[in-house]
N, CA, C and O atoms as a Tinker XYZ file with bonds, in Angstrom:
   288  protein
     1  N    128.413000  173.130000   -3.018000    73     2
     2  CA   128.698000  174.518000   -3.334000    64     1     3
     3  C    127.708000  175.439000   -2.626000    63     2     4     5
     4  O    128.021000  176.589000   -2.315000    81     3
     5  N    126.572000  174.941000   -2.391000    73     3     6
     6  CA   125.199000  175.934000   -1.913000    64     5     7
     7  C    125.581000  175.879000   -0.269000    63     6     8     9
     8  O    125.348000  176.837000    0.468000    81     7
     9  N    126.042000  174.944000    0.081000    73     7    10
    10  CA   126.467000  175.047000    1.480000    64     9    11
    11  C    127.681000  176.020000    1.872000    63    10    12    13
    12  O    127.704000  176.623000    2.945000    81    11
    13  N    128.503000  176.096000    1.078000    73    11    14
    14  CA   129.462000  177.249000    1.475000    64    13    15
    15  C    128.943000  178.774000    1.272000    63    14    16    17
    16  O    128.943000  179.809000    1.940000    81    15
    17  N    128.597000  178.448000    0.273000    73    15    18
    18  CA   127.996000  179.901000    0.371000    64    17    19
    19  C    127.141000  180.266000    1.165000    63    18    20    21
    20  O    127.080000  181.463000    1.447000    81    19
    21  N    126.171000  179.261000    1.794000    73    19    22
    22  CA   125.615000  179.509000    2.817000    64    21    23
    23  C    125.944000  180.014000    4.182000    63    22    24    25
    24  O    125.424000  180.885000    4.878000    81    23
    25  N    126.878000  179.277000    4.347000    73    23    26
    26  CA   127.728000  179.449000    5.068000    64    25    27
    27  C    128.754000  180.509000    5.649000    63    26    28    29
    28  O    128.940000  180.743000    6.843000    81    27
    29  N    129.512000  181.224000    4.345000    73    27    30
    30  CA   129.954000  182.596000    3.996000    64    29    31
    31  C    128.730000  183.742000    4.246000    63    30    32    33
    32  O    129.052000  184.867000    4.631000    81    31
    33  N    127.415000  183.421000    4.025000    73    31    34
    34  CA   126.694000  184.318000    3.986000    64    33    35
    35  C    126.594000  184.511000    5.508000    63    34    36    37
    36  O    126.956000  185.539000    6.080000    81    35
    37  N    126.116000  183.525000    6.062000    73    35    38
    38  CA   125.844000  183.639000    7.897000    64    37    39
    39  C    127.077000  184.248000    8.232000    63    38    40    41
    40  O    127.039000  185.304000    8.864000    81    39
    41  N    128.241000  183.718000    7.886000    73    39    42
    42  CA   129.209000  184.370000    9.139000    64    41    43
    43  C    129.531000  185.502000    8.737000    63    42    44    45
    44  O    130.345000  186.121000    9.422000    81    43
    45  N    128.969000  186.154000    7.444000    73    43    46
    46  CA   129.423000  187.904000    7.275000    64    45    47
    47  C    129.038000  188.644000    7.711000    63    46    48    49
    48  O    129.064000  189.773000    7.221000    81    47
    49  N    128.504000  188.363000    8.824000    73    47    50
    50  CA   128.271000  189.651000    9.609000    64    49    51
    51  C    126.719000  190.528000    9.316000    63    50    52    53
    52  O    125.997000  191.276000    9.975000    81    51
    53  N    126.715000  189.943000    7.938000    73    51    54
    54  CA   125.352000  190.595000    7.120000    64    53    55
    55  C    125.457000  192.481000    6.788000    63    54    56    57
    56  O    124.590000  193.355000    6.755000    81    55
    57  N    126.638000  192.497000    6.630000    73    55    58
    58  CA   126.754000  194.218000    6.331000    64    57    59
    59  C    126.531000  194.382000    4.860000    63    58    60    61
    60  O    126.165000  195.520000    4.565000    81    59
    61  N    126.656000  193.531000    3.837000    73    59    62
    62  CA   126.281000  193.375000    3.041000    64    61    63
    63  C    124.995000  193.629000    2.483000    63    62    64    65
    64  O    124.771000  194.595000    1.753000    81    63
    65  N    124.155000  192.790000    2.809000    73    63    66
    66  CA   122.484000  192.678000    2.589000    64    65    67
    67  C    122.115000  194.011000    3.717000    63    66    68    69
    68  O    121.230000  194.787000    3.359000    81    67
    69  N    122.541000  194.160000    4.549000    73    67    70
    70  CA   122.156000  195.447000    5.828000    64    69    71
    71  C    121.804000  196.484000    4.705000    63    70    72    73
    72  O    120.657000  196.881000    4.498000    81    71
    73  N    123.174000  196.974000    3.838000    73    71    74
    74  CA   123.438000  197.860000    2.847000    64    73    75
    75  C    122.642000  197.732000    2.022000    63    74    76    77
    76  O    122.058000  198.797000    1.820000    81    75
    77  N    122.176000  196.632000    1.182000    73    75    78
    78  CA   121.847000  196.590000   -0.047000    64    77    79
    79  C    120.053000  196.619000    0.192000    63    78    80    81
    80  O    119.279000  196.840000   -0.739000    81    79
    81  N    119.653000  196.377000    1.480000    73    79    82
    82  CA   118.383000  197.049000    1.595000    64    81    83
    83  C    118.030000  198.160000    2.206000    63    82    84    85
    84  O    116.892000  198.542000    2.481000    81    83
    85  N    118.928000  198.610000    2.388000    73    83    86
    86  CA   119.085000  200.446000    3.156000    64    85    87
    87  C    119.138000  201.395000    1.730000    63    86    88    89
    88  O    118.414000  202.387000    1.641000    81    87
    89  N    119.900000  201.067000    0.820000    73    87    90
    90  CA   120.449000  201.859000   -0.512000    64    89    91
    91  C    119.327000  201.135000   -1.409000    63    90    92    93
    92  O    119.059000  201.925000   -2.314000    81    91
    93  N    118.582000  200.002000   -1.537000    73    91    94
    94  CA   117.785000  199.706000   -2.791000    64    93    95
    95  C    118.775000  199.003000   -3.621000    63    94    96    97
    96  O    118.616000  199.163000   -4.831000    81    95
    97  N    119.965000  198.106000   -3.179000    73    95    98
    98  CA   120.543000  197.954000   -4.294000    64    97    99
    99  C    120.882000  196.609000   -4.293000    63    98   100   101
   100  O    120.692000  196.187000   -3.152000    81    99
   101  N    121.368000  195.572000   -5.159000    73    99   102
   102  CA   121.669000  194.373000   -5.209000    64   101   103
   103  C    122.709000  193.782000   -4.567000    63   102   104   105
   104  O    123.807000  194.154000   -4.979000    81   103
   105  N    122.720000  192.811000   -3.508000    73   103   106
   106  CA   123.608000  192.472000   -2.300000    64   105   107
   107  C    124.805000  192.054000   -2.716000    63   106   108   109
   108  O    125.820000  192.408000   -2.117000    81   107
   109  N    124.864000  191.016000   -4.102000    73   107   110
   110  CA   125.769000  190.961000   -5.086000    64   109   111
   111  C    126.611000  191.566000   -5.237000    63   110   112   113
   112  O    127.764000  191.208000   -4.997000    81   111
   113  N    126.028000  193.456000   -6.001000    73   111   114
   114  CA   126.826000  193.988000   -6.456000    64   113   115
   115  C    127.691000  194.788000   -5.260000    63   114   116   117
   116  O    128.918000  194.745000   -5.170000    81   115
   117  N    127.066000  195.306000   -4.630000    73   115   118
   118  CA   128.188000  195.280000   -2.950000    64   117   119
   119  C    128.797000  194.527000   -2.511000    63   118   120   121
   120  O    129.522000  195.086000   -1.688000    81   119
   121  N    129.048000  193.139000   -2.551000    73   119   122
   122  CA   129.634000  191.953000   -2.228000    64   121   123
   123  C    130.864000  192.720000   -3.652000    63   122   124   125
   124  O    131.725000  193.580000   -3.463000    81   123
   125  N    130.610000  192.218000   -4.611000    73   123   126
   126  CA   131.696000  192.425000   -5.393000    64   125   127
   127  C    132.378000  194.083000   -5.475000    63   126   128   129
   128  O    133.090000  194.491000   -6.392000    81   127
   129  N    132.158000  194.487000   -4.856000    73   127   130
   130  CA   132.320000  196.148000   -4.967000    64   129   131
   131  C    133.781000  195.719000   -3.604000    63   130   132   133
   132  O    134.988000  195.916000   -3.744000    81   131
   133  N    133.223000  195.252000   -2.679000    73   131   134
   134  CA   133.888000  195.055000   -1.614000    64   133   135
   135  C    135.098000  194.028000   -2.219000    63   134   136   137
   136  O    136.284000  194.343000   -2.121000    81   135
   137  N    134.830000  193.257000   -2.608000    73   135   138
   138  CA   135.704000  192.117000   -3.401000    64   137   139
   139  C    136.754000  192.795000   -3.768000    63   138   140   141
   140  O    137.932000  192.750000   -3.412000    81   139
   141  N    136.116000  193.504000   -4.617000    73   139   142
   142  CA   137.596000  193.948000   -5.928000    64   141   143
   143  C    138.072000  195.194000   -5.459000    63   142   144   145
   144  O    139.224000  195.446000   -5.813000    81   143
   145  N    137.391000  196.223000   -4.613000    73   143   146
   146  CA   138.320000  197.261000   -3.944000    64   145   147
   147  C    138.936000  196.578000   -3.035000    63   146   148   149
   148  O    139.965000  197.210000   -2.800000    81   147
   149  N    138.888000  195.314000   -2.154000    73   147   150
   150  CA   140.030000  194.917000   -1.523000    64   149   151
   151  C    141.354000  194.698000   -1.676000    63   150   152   153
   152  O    142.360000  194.771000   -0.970000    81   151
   153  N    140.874000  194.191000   -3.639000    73   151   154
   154  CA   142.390000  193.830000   -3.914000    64   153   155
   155  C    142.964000  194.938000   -4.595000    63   154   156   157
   156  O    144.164000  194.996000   -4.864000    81   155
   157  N    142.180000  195.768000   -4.863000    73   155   158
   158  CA   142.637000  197.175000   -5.880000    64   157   159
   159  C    143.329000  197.818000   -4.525000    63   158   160   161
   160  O    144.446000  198.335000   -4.504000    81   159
   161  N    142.825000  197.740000   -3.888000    73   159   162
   162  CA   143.495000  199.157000   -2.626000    64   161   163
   163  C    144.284000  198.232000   -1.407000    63   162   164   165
   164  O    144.682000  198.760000   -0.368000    81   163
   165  N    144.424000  196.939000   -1.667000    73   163   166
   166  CA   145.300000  195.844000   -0.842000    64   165   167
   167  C    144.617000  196.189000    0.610000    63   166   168   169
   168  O    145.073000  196.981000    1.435000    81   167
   169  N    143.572000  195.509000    0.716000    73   167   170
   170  CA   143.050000  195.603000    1.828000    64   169   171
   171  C    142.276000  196.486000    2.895000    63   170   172   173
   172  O    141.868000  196.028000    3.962000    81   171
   173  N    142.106000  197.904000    2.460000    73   171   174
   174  CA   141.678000  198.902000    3.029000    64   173   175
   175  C    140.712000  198.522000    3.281000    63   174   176   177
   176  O    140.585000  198.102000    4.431000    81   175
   177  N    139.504000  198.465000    2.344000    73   175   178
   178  CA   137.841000  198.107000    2.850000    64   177   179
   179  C    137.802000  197.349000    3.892000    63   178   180   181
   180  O    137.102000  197.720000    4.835000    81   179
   181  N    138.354000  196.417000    3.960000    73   179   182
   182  CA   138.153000  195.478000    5.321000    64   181   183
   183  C    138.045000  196.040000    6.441000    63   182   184   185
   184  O    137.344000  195.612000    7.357000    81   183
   185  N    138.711000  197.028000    6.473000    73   183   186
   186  CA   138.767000  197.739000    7.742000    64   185   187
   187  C    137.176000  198.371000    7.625000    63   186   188   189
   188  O    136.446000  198.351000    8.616000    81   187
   189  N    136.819000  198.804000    6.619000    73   187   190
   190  CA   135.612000  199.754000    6.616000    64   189   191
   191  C    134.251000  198.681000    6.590000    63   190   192   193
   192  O    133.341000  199.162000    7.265000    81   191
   193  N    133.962000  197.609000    6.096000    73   191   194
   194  CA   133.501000  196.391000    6.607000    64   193   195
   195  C    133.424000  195.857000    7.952000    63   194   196   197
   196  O    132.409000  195.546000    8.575000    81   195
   197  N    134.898000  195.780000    8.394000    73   195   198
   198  CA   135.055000  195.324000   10.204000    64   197   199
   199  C    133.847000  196.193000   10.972000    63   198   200   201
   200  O    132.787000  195.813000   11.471000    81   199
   201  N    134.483000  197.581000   10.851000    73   199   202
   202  CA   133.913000  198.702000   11.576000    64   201   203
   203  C    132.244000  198.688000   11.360000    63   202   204   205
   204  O    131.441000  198.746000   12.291000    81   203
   205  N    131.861000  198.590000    9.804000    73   203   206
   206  CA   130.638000  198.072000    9.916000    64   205   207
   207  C    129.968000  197.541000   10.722000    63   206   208   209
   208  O    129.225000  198.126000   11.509000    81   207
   209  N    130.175000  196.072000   10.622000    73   207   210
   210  CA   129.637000  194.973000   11.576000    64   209   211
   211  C    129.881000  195.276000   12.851000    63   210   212   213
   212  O    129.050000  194.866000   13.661000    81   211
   213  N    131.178000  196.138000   13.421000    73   211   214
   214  CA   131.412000  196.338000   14.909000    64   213   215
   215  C    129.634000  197.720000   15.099000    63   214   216   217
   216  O    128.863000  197.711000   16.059000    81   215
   217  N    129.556000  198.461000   14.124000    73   215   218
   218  CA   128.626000  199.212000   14.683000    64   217   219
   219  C    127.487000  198.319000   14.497000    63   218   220   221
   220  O    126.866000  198.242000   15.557000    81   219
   221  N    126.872000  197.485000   13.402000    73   219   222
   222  CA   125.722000  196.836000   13.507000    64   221   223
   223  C    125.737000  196.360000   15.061000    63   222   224   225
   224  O    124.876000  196.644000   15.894000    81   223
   225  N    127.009000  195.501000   15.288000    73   223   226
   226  CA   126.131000  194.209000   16.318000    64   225   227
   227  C    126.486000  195.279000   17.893000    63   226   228   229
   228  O    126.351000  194.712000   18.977000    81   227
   229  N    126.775000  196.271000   17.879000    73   227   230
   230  CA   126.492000  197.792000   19.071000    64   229   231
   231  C    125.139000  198.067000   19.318000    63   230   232   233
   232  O    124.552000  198.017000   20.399000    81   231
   233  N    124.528000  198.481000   17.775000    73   231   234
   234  CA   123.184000  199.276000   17.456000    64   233   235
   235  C    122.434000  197.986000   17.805000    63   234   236   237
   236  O    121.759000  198.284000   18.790000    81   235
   237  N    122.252000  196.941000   17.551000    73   235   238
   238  CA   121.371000  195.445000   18.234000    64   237   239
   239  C    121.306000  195.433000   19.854000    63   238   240   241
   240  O    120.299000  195.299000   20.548000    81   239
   241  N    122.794000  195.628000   20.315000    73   239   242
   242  CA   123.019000  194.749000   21.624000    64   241   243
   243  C    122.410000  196.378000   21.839000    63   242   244   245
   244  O    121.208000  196.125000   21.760000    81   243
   245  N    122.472000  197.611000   22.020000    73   243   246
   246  CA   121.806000  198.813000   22.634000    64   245   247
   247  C    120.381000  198.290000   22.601000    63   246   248   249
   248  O    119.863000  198.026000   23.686000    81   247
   249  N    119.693000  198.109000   21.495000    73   247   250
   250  CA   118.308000  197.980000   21.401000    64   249   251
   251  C    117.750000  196.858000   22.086000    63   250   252   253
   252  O    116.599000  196.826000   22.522000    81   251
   253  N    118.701000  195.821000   22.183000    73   251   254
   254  CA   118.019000  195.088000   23.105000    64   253   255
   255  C    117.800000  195.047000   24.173000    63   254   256   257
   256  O    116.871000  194.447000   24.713000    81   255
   257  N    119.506000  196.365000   25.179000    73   255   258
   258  CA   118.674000  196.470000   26.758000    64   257   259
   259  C    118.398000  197.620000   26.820000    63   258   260   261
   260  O    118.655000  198.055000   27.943000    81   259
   261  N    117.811000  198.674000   25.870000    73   259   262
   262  CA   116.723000  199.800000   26.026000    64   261   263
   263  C    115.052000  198.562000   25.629000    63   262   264   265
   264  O    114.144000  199.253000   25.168000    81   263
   265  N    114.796000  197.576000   25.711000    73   263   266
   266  CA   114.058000  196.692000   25.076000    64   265   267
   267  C    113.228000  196.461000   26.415000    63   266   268   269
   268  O    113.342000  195.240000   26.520000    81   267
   269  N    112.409000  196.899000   27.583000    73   267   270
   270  CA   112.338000  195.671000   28.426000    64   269   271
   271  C    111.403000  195.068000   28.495000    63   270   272   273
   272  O    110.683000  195.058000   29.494000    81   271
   273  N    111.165000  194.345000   27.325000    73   271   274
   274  CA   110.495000  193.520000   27.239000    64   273   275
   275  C    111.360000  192.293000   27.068000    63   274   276   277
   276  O    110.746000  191.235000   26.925000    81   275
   277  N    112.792000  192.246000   27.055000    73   275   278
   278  CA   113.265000  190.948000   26.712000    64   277   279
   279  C    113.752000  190.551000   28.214000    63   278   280   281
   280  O    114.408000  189.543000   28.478000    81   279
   281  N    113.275000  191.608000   29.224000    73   279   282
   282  CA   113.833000  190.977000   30.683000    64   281   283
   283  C    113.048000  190.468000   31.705000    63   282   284   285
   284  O    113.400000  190.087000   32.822000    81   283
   285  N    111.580000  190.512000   31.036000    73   283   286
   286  CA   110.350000  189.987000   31.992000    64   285   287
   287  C    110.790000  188.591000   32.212000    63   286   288
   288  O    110.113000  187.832000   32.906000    81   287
């Protein structure tokens, strides 16, 4: 059981925990926030999740080639 969840945790993108230490708040309760408005609103959040993670892994890959230290 600790392995799937492990597992689920790596491949989410981490917008989750991103959030829940930006706001001060428990990664949990955003995980389930996201959960149950998915099925309350049939899927909308996902989209607002996707878009998430599409801007996290933007704001990384920018910082890494304004970075040059990762091209010595």
């Amino acid at each position: 059981m600790e392995q799937i969840k492990l597992f689920f945790q790596g491949s989410a993108f981490g917008v989750c925990s991103k959030l829940g230490e930006k706001l001060h708040f428990p990664i949990d309760s955003i995980r389930l926030f996201f959960i149950y408005s998915s099925f309350i609103t049939l899927g909308s959040p996902i989209i607002l999740y996707v878009s998430m993670a599409m801007l996290m892994k933007l704001r990384t890959y920018f910082r890494r080639m304004n970075n040059p230290i990762l091209f010595d």
